[in-house]
VEXDREN-2710 file (C-alpha; in Angstrom, 1 decimal):
% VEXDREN-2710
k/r/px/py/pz
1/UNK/30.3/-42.0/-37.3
2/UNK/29.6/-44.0/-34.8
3/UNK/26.7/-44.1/-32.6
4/UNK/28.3/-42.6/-29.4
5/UNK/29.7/-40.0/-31.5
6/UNK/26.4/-38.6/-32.6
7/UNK/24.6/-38.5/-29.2
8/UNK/27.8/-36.3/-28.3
9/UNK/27.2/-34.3/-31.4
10/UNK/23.5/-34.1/-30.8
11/UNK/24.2/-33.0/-27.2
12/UNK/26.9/-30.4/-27.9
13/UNK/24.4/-29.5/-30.4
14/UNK/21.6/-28.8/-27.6
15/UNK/23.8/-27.2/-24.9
16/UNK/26.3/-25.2/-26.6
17/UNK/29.3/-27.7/-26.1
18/UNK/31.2/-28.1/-23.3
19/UNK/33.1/-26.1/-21.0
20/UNK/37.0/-27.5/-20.5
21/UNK/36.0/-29.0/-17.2
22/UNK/33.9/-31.4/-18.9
23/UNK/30.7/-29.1/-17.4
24/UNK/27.7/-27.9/-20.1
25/UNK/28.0/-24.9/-21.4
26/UNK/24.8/-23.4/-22.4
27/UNK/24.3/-20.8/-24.8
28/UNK/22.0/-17.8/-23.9
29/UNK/19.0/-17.3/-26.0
30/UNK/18.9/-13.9/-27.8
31/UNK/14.9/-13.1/-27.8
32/UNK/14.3/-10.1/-29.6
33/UNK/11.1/-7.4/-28.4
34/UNK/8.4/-7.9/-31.2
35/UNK/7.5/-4.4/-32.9
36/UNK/3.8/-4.7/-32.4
37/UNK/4.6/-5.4/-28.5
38/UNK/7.6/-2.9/-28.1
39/UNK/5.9/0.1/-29.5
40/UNK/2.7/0.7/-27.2
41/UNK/5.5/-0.9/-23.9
42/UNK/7.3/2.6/-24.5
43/UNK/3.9/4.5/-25.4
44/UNK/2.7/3.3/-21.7
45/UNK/6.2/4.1/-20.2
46/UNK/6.0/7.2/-21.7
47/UNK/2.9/7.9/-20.8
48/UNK/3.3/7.3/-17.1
49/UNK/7.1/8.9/-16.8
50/UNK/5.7/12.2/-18.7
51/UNK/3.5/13.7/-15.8
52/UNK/6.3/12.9/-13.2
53/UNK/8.9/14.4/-15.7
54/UNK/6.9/17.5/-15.7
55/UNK/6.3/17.8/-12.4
56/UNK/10.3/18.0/-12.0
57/UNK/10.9/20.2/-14.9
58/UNK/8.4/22.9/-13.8
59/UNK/9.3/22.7/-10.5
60/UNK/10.3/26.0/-8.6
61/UNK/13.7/24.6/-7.4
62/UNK/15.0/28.3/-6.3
63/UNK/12.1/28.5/-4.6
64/UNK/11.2/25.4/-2.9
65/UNK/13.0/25.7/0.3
66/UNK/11.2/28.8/1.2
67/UNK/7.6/27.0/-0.4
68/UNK/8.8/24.1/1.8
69/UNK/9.3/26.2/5.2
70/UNK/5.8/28.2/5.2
71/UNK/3.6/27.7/8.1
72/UNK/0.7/26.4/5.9
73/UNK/2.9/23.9/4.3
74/UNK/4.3/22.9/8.0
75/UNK/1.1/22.5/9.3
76/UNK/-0.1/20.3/6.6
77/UNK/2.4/18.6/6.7
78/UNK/2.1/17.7/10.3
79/UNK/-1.1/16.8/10.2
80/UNK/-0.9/14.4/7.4
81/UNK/1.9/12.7/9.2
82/UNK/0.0/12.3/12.5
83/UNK/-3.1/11.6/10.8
84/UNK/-1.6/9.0/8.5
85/UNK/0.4/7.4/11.3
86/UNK/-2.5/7.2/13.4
87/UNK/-4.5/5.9/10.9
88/UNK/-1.8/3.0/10.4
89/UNK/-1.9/2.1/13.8
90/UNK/-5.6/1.6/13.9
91/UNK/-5.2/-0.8/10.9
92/UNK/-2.4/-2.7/12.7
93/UNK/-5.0/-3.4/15.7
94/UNK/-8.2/-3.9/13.5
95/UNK/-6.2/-5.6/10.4
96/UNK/-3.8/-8.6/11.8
97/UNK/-6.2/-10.2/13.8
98/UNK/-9.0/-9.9/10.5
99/UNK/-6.4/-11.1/8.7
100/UNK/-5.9/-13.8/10.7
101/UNK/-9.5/-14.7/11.1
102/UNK/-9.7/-14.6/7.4
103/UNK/-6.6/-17.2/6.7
104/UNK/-6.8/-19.3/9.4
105/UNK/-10.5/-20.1/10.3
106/UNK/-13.4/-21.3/8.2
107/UNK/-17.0/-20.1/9.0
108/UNK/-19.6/-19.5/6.7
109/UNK/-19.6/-16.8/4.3
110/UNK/-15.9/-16.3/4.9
111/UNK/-15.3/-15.4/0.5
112/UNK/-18.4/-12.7/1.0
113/UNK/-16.5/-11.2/4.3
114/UNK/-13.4/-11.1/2.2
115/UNK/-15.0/-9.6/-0.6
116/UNK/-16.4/-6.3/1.6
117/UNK/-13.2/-6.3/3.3
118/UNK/-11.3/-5.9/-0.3
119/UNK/-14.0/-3.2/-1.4
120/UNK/-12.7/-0.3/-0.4
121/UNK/-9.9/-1.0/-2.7
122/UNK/-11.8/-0.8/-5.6
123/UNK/-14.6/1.7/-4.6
124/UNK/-14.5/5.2/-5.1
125/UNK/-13.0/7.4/-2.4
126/UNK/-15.5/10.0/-2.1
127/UNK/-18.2/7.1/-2.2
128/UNK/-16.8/6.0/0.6
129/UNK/-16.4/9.3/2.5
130/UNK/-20.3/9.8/1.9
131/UNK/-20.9/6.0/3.5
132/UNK/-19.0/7.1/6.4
133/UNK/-21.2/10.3/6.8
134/UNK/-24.2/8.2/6.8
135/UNK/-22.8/5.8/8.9
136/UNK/-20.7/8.3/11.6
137/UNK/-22.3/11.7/10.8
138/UNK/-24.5/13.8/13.7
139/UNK/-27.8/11.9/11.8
140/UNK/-25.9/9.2/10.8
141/UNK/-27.0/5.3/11.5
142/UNK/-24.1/5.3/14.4
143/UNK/-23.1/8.8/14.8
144/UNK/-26.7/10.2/16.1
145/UNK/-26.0/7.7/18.9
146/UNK/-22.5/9.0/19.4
147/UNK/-23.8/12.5/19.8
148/UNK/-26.7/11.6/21.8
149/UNK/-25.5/9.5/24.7
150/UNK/-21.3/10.6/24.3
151/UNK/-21.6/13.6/22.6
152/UNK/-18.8/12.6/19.9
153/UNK/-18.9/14.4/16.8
154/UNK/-16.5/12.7/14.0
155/UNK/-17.1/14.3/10.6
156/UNK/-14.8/17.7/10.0
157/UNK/-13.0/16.9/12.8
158/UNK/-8.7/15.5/13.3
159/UNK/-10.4/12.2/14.4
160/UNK/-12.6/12.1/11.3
161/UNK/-9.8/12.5/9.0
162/UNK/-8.0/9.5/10.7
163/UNK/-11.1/7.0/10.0
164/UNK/-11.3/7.9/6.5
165/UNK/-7.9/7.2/6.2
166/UNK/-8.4/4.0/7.9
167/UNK/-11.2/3.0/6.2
168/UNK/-9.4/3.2/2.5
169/UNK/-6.0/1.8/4.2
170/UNK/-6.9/-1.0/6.5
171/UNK/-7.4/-3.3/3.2
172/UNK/-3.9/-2.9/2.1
173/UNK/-2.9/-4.5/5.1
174/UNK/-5.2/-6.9/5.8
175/UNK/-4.7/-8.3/2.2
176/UNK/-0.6/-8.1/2.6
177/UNK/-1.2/-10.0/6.5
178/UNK/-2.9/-12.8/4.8
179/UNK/-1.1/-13.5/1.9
180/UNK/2.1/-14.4/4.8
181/UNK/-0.4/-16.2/6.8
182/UNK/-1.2/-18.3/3.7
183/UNK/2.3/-19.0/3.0
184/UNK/3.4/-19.2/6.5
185/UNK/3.1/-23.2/7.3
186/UNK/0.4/-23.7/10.4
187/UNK/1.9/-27.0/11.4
188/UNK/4.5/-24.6/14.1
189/UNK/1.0/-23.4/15.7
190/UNK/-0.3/-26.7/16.1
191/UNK/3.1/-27.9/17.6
192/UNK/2.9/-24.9/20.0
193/UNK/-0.4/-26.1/21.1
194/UNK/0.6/-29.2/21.4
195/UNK/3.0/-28.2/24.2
196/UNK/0.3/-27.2/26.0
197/UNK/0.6/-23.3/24.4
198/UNK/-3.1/-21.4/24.4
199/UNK/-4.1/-20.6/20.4
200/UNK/-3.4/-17.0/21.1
201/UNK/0.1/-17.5/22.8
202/UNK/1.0/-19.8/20.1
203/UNK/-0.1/-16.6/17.7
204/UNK/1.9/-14.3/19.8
205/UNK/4.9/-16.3/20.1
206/UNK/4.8/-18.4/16.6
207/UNK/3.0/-16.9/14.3
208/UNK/3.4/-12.9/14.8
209/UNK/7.3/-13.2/14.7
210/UNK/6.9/-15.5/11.6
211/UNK/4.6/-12.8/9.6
212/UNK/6.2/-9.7/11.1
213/UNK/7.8/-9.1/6.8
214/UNK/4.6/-9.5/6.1
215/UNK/3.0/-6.9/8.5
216/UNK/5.7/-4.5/7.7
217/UNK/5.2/-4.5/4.1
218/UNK/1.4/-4.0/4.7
219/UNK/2.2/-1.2/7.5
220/UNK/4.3/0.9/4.8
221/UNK/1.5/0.5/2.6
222/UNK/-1.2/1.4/4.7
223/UNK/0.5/4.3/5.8
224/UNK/1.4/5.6/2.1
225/UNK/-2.4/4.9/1.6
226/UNK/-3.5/7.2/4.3
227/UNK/-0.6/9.8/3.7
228/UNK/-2.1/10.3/0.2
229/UNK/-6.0/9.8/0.6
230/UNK/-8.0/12.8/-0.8
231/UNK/-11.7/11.9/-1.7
232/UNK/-12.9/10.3/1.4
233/UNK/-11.0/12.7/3.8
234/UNK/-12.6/15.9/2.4
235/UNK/-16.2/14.2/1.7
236/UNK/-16.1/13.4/5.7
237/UNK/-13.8/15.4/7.3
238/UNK/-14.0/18.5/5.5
239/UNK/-11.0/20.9/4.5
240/UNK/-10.1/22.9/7.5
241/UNK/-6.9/24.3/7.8
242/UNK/-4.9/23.3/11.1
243/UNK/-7.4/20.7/11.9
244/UNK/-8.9/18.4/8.3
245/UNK/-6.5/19.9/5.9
246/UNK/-4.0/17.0/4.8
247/UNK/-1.4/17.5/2.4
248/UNK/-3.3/16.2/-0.6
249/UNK/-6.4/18.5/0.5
250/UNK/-3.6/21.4/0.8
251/UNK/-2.0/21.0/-2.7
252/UNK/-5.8/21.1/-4.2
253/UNK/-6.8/24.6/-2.6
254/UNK/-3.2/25.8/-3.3
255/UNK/-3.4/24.5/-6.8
256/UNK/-6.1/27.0/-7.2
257/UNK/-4.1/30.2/-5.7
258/UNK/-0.7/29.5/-5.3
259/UNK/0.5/26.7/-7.9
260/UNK/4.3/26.8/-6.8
261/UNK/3.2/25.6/-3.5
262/UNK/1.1/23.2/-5.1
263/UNK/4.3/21.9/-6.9
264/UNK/6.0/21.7/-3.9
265/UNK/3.8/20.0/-1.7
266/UNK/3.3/17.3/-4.6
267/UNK/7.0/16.9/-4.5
268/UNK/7.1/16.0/-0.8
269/UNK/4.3/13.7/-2.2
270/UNK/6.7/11.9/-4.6
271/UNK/9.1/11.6/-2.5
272/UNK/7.2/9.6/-0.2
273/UNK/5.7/7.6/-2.6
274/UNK/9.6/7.1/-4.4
275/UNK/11.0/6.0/-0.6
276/UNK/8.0/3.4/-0.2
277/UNK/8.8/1.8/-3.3
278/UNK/11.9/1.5/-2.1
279/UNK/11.5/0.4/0.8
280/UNK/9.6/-2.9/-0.5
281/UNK/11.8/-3.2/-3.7
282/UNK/13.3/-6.6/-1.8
283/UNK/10.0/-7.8/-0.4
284/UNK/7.9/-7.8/-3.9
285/UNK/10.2/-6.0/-6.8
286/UNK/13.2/-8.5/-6.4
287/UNK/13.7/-11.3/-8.4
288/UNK/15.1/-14.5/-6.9
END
């Protein structure tokens, strides 16, 4: 054989052979699961599908448009909408331009600032609904002025259930914000400004419409943050019907009287959280 003939061999040998347009044709590579890695992957899908599967099977289907149409459930519904909305548009204002700040400007202690910004992520919800009643209660550090010289009262109030929202959902965004304002390239902002453009008309008109994904993704996060926040909201706000009593608040006192509307309310719940993940399944669950 000669010596042209086995570097063919050797190369049909490596990619398969060759399809009949003189093109490679490469094989696909059958990986099997290892046991010792298959077995505890279905044990943890298992273990996380279980509770939702429940949730369906003892669901009160017959009865769910009439658990779904009570006033209780209506007006707790309403109020977790509003409230959740309202608390997404107060991240929207306060998070972009943090965000911003954050990816685009040094200054000292900029990791530290990060860091506290990120910590409501990872602290507990009702730790953080007691730092807000220290911070925004009648006695609080900020609140006592509030009452004094305004005579604005926050905690078990509409508006107090919107800042605890806020407070546990404005890092989602800001963290979503400046991961695009990472990736987006800053040479187009210089340019701008080089055309005589002010830094914050070169933001407004260059940068904005070039992290608007971005912003979206961190707005439907934000919002499914607030729509579902429990500890902070009724360690600061209270559990008031008609006025603090969100839909996560209402399917914890019904849980206790009236389970089936419990069930139901936790199913508007999944939904939400279902259409969400849907919503950014091209954004972060595709892959390209």
């Amino acid at each position: 054989m000669t010596e042209l003939d086995k570097s063919g061999t050797t190369a049909d040998a490596v990619t398969g052979g060759s399809t009949r347009d003189g093109g490679p044709r490469r094989r696909r590579a059958r990986s099997g699961v290892p046991l010792p890695l298959l077995v505890p992957a279905l044990v943890g899908l298992a273990f996380l599908l279980l509770p939702l599967a429940a949730l369906l099977v003892r669901a009160p289907w017959r009865d769910l448009p009439d658990q779904l149409t009570s006033p209780e459930v209506w007006e707790a519904l309403r109020l977790s909408l509003i409230c959740a909305t309202s608390a997404t548009a107060a991240s929207l204002v306060l998070g972009v331009p943090l965000a911003w700040l954050l990816a685009r400007t040094d200054f000292p202690g900029r990791g530290l600032v990060r860091a506290l910004v990120t910590l409501p992520l990872v602290l507990p919800p009702v730790v953080g609904g007691v730092a807000l009643l220290l911070a925004l209660g009648r006695n609080g550090v900020v609140g006592q002025w509030l009452d004094s010289w305004f005579g604005v009262t926050l905690p078990f109030t509409t508006a107090g259930v919107v800042i605890a929202e806020t407070f546990v959902a404005l890092p989602f965004l800001v963290i979503s914000v400046e991961g695009t304002l990472r990736a987006a390239d800053p040479r187009f902002e210089e340019a701008a400004m080089t055309l005589g453009a002010s830094r914050f008309t070169a933001f407004r008109r260059v940068t904005l419409p070039l992290i608007m994904p971005g912003i979206a993704a961190g707005s439907v996060l934000a919002w499914a943050r607030a729509l579902g926040e429990f500890g902070a909201t009724i360690t600061f706000a209270g559990n008031f019907p008609g006025r603090t009593q969100t839909m996560p608040l209402a399917v914890y006192l019904a849980l206790q009287s009236d389970p089936a509307a419990a069930i139901a309310l936790s199913l508007v719940l999944l939904a939400v959280s279902i259409a969400v993940l849907a919503g950014l399944r091209d954004r972060w669950m595709t892959v390209s």
